[in-house]
Jmol script that loads the backbone (N, CA, C; Angstrom):
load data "model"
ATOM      1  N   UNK A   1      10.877  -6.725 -11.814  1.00  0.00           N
ATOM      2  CA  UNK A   1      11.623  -6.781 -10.562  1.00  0.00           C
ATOM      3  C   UNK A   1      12.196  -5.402 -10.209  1.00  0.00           C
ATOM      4  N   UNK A   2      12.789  -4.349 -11.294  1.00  0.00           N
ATOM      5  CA  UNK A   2      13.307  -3.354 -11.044  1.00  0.00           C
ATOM      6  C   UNK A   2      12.240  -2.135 -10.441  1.00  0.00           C
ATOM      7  N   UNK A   3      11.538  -2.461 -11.020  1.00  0.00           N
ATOM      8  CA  UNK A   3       9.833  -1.455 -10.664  1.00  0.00           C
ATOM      9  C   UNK A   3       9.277  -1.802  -9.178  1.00  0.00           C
ATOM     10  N   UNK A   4       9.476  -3.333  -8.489  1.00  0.00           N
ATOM     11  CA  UNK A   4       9.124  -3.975  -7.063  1.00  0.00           C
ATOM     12  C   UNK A   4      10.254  -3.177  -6.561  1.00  0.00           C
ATOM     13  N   UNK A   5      11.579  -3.020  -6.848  1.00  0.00           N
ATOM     14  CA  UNK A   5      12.600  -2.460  -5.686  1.00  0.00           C
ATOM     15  C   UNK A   5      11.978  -1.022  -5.406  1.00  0.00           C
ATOM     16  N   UNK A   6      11.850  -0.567  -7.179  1.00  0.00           N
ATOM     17  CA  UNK A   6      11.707   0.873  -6.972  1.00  0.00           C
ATOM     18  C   UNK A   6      10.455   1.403  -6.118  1.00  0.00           C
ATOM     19  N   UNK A   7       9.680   0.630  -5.792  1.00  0.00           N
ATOM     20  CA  UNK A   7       8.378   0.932  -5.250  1.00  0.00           C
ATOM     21  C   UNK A   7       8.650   0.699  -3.935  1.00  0.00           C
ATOM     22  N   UNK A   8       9.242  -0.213  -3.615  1.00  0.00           N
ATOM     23  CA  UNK A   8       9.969  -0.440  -2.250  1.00  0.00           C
ATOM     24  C   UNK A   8      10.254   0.337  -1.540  1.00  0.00           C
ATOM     25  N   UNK A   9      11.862   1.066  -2.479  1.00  0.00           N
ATOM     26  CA  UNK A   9      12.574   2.534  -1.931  1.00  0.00           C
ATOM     27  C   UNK A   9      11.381   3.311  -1.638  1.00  0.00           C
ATOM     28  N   UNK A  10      10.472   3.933  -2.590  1.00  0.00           N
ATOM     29  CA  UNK A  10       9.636   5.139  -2.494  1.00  0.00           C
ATOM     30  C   UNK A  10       8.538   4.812  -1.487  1.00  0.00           C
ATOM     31  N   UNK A  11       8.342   3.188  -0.998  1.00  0.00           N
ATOM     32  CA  UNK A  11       6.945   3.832  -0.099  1.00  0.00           C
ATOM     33  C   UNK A  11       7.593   3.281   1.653  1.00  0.00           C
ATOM     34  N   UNK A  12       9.231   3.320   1.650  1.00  0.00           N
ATOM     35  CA  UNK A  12       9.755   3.134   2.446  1.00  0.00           C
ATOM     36  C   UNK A  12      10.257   4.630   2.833  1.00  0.00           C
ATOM     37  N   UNK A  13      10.255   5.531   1.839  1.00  0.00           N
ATOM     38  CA  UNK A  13      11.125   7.225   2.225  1.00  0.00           C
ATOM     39  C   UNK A  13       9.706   6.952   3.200  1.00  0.00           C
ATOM     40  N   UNK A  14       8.486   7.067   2.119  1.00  0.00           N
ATOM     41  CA  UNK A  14       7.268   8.019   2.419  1.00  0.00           C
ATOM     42  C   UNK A  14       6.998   7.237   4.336  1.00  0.00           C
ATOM     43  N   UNK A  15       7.048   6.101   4.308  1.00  0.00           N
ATOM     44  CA  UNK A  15       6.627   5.676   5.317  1.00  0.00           C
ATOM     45  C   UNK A  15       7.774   6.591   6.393  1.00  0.00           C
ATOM     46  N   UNK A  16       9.063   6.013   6.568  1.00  0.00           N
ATOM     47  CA  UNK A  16       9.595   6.939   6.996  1.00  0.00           C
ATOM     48  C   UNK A  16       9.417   8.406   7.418  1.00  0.00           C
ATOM     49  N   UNK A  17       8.931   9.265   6.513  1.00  0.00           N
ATOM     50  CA  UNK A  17       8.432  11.028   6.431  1.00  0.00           C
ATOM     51  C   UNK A  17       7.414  10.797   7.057  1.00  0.00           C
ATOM     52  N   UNK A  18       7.132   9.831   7.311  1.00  0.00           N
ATOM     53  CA  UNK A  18       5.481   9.962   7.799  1.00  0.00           C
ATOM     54  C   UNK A  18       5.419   9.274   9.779  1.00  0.00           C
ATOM     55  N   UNK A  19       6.453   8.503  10.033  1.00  0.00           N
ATOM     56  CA  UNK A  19       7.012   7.700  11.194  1.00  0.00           C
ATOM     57  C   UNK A  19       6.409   7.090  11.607  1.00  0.00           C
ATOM     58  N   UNK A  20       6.523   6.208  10.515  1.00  0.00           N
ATOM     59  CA  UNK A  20       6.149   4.505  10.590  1.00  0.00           C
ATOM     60  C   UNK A  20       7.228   3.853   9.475  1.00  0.00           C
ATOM     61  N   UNK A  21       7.006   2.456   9.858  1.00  0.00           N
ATOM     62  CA  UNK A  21       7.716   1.856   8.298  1.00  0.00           C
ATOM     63  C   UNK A  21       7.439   0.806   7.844  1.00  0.00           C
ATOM     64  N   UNK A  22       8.034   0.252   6.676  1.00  0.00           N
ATOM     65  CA  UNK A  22       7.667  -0.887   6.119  1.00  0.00           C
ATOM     66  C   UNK A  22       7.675  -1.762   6.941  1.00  0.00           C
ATOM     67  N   UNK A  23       6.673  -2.918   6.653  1.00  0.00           N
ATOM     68  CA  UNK A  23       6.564  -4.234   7.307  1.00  0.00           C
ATOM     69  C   UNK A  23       8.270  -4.837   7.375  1.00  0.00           C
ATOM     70  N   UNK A  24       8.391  -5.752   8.040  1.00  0.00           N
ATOM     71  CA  UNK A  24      10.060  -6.451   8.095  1.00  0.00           C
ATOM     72  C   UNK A  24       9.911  -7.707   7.654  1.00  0.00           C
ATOM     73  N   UNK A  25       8.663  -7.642   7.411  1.00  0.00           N
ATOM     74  CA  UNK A  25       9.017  -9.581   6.558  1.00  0.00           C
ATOM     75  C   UNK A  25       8.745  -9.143   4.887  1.00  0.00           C
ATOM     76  N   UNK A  26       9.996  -9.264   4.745  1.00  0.00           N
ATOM     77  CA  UNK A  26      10.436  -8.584   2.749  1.00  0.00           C
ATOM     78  C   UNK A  26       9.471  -9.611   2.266  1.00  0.00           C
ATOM     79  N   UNK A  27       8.717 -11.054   2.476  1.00  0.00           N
ATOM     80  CA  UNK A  27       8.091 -11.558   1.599  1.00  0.00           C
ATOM     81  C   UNK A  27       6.432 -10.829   1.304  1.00  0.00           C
ATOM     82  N   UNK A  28       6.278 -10.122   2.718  1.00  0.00           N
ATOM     83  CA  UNK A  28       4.698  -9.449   2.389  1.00  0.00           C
ATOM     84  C   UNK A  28       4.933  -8.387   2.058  1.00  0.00           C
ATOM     85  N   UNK A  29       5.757  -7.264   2.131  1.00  0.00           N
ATOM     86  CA  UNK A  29       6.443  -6.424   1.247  1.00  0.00           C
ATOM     87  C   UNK A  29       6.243  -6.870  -0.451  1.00  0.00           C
ATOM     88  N   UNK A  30       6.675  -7.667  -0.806  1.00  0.00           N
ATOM     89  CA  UNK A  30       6.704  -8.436  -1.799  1.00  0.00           C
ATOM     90  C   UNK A  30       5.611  -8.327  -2.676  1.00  0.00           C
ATOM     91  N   UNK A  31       4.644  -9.442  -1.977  1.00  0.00           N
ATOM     92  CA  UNK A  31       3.634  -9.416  -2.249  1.00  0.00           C
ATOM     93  C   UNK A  31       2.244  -8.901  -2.739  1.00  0.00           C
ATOM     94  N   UNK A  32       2.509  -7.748  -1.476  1.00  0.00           N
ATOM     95  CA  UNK A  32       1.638  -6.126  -1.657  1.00  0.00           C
ATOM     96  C   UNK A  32       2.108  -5.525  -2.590  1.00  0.00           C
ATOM     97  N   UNK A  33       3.389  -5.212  -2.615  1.00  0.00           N
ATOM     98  CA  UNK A  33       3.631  -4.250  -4.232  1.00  0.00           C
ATOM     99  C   UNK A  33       3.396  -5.413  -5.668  1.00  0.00           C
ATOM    100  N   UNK A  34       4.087  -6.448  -5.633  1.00  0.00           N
ATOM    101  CA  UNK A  34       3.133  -7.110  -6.427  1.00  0.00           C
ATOM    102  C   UNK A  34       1.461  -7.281  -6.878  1.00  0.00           C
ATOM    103  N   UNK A  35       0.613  -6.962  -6.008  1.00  0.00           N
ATOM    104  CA  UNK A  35      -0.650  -6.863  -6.094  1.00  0.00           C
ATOM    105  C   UNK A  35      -0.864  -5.299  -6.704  1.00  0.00           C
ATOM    106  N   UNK A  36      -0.323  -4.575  -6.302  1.00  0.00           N
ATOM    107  CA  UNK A  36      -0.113  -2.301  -6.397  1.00  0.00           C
ATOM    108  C   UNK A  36       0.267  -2.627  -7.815  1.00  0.00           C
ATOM    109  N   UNK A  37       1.125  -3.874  -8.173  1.00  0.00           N
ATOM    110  CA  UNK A  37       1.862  -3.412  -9.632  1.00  0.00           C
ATOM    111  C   UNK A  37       0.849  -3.919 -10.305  1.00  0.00           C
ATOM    112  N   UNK A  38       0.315  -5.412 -10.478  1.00  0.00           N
ATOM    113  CA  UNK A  38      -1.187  -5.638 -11.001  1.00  0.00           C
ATOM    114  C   UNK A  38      -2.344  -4.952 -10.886  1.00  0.00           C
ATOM    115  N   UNK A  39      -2.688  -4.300  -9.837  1.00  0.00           N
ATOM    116  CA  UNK A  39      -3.925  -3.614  -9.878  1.00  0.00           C
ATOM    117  C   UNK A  39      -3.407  -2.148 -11.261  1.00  0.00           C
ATOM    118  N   UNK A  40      -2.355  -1.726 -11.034  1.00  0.00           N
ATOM    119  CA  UNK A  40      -2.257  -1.189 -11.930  1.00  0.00           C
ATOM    120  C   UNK A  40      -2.288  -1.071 -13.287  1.00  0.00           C
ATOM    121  N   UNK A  41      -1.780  -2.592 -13.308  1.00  0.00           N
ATOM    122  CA  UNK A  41      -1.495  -2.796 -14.907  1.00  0.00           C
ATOM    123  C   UNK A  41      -3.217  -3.208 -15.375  1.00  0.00           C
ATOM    124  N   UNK A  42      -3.898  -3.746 -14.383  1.00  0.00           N
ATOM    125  CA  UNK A  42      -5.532  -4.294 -14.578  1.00  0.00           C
ATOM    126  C   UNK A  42      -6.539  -2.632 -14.422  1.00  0.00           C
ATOM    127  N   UNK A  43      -6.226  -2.347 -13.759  1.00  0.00           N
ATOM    128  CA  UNK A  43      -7.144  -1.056 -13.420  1.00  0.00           C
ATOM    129  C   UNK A  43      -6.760   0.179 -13.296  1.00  0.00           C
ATOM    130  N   UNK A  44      -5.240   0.545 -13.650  1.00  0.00           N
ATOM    131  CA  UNK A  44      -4.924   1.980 -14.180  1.00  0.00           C
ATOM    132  C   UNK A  44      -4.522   2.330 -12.888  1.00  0.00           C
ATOM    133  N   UNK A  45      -4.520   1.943 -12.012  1.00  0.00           N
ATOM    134  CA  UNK A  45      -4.038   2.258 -10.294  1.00  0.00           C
ATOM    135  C   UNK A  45      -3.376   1.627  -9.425  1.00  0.00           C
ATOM    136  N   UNK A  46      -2.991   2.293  -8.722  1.00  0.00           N
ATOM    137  CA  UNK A  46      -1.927   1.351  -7.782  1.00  0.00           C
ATOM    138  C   UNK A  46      -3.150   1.115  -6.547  1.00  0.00           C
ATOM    139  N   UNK A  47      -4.140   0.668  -6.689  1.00  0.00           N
ATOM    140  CA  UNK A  47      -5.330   0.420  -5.837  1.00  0.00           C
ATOM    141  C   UNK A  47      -4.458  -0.781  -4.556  1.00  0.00           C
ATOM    142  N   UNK A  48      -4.979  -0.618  -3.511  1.00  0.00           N
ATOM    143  CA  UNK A  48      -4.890  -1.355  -2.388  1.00  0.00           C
ATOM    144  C   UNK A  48      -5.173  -3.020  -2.655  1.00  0.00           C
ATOM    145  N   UNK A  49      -4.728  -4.106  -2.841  1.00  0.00           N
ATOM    146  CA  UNK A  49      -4.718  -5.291  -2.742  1.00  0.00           C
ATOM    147  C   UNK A  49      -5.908  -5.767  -1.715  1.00  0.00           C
ATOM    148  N   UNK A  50      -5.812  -5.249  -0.639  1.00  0.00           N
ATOM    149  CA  UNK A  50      -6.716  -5.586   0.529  1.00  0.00           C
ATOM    150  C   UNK A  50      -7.634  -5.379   0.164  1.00  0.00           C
ATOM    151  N   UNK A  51      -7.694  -4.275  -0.571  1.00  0.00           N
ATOM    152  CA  UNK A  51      -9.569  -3.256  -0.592  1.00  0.00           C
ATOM    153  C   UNK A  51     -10.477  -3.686  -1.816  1.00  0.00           C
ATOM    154  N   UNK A  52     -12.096  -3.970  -1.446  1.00  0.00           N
ATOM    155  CA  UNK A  52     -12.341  -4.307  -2.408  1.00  0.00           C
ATOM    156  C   UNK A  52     -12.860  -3.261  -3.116  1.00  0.00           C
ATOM    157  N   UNK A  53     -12.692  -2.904  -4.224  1.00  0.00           N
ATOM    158  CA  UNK A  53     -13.096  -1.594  -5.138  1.00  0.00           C
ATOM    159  C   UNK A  53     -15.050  -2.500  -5.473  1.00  0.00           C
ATOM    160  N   UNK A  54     -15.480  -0.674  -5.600  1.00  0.00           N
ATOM    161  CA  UNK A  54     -16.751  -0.563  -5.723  1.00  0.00           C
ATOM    162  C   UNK A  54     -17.097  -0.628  -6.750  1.00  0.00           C
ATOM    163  N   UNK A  55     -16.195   0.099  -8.096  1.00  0.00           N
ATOM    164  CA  UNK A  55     -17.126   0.059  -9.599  1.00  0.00           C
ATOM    165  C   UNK A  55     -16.261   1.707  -9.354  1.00  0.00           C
ATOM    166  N   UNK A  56     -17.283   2.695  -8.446  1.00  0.00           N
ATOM    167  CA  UNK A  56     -17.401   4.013  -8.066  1.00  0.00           C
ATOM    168  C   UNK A  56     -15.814   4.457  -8.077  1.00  0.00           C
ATOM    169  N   UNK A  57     -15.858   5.513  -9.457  1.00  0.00           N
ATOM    170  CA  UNK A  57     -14.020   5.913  -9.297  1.00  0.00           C
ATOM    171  C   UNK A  57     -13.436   6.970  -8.547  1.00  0.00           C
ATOM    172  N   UNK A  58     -14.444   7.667  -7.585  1.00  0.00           N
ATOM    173  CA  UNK A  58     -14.835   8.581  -6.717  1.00  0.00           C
ATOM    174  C   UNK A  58     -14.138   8.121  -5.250  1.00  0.00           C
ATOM    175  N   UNK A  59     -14.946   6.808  -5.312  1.00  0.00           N
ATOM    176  CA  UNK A  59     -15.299   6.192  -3.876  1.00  0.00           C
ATOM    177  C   UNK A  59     -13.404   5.063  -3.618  1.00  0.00           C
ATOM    178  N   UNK A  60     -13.466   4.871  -4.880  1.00  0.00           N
ATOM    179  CA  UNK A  60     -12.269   4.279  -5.178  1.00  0.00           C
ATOM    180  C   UNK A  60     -11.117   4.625  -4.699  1.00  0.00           C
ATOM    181  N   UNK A  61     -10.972   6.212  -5.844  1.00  0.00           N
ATOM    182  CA  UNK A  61      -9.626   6.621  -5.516  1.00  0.00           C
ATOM    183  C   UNK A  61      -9.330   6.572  -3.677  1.00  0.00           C
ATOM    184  N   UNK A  62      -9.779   6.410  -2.734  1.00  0.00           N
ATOM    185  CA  UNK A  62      -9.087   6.191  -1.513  1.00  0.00           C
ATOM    186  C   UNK A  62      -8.741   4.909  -1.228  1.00  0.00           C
ATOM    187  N   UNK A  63      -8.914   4.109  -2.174  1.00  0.00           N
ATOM    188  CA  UNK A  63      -7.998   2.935  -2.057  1.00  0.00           C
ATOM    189  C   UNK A  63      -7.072   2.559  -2.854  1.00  0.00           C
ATOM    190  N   UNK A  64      -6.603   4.070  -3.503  1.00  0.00           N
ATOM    191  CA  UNK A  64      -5.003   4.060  -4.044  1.00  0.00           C
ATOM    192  C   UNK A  64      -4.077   3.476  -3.139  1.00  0.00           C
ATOM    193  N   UNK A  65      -3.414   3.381  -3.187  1.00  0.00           N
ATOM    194  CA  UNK A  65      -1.797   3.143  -1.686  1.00  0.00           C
ATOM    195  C   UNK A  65      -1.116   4.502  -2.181  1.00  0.00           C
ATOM    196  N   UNK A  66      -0.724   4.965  -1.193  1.00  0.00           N
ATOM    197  CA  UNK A  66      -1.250   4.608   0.275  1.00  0.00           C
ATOM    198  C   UNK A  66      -2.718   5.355   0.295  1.00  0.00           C
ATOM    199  N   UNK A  67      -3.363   4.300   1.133  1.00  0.00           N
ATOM    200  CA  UNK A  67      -4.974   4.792   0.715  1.00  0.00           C
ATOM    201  C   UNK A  67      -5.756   5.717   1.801  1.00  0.00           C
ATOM    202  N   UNK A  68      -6.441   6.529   1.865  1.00  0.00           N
ATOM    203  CA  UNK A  68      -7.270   7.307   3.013  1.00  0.00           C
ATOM    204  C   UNK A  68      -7.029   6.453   4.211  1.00  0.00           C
ATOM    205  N   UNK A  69      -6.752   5.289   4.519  1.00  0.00           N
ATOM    206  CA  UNK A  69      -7.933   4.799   5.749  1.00  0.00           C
ATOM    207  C   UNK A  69      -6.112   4.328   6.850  1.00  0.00           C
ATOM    208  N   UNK A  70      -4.882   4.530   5.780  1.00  0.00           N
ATOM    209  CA  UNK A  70      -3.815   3.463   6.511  1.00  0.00           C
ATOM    210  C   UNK A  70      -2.881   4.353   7.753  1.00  0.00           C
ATOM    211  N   UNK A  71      -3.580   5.647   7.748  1.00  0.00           N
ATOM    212  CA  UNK A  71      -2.638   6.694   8.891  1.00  0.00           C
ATOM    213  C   UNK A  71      -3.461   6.078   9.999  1.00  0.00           C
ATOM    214  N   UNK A  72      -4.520   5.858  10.311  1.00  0.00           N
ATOM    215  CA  UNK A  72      -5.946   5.874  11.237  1.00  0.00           C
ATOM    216  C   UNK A  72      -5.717   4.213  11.442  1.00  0.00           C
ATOM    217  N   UNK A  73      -5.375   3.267  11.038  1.00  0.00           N
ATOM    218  CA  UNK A  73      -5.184   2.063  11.134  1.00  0.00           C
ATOM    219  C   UNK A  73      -3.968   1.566  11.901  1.00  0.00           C
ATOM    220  N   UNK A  74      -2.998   2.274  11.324  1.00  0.00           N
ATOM    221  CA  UNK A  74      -1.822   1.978  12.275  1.00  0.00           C
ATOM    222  C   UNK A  74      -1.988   2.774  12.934  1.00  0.00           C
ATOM    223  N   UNK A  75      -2.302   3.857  13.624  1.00  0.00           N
ATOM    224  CA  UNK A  75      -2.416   4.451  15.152  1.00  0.00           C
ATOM    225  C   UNK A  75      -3.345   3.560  15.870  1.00  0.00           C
ATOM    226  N   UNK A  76      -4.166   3.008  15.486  1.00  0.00           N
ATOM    227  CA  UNK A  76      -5.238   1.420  16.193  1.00  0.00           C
ATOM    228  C   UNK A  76      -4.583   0.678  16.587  1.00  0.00           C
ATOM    229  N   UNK A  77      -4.495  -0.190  15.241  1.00  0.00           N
ATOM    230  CA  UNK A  77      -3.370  -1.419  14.903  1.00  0.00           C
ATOM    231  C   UNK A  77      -2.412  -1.676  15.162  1.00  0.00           C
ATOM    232  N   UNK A  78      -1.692  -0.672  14.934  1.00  0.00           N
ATOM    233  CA  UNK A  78       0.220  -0.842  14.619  1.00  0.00           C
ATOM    234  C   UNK A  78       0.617  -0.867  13.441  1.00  0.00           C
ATOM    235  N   UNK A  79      -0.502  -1.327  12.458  1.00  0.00           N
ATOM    236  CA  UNK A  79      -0.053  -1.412  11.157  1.00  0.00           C
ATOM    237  C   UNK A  79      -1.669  -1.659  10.195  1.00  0.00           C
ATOM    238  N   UNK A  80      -1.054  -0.945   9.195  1.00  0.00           N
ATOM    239  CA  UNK A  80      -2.431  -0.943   7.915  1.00  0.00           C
ATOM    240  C   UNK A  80      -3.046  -1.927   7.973  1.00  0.00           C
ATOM    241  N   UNK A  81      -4.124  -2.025   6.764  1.00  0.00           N
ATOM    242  CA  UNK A  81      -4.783  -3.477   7.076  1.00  0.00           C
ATOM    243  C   UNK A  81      -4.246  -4.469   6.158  1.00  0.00           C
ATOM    244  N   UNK A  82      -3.781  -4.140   5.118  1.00  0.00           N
ATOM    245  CA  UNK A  82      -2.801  -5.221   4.382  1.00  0.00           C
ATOM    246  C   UNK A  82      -1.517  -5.264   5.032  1.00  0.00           C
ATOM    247  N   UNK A  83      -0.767  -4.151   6.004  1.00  0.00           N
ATOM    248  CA  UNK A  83       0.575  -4.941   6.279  1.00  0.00           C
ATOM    249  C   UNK A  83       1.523  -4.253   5.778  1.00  0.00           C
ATOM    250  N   UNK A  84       1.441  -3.557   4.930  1.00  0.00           N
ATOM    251  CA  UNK A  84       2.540  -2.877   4.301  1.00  0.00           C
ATOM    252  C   UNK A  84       3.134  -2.104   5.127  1.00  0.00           C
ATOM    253  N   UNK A  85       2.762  -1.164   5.844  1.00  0.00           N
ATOM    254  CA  UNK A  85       2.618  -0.038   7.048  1.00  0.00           C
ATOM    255  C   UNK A  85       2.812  -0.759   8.167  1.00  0.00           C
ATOM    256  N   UNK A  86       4.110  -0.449   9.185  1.00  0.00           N
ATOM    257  CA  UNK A  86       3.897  -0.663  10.362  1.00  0.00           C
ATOM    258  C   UNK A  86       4.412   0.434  11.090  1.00  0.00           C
ATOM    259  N   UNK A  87       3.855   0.411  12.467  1.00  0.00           N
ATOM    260  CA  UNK A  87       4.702   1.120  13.356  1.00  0.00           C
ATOM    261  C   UNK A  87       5.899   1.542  13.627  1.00  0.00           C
TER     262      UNK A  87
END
end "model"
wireframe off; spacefill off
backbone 0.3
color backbone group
């Protein structure tokens, strides 16, 4: 639980520095870093929940979080494709 806040704070500065912010419903907040904290503990990365990984650790690493594709999504969207990221 202390590691979900702390991940919270840090991808709430970054979103911030960046001007956008976290989603406002704290349960998909939740959720997504829950998935960032498993992919990690399963695959050594804070890999994207949404994204499906290839095998390829090349092709991969851009679906760390925050991943290559979520600046270009919310200028579309309004927000990433998992949600974490909004406008």
């Amino acid at each position: 639980m202390e590691k979900t806040e702390e991940m919270i704070k840090d991808y709430s500065q970054y979103a911030q520095k960046n001007g956008f912010q976290l989603n406002s419903d704290q349960k998909t907040v939740e959720r997504i870093i829950n998935g960032l904290l498993r992919n990690e503990k399963e695959k050594g990365e804070k890999y994207c929940p949404c994204r499906v990984l290839s095998g390829n650790k090349e092709e991969d690493s851009k679906k760390i979080c925050p991943c290559a594709y979520h600046k270009e999504e919310i200028a579309k969207d309004g927000k990433c494709y998992c949600g974490l990221f909004t406008k």
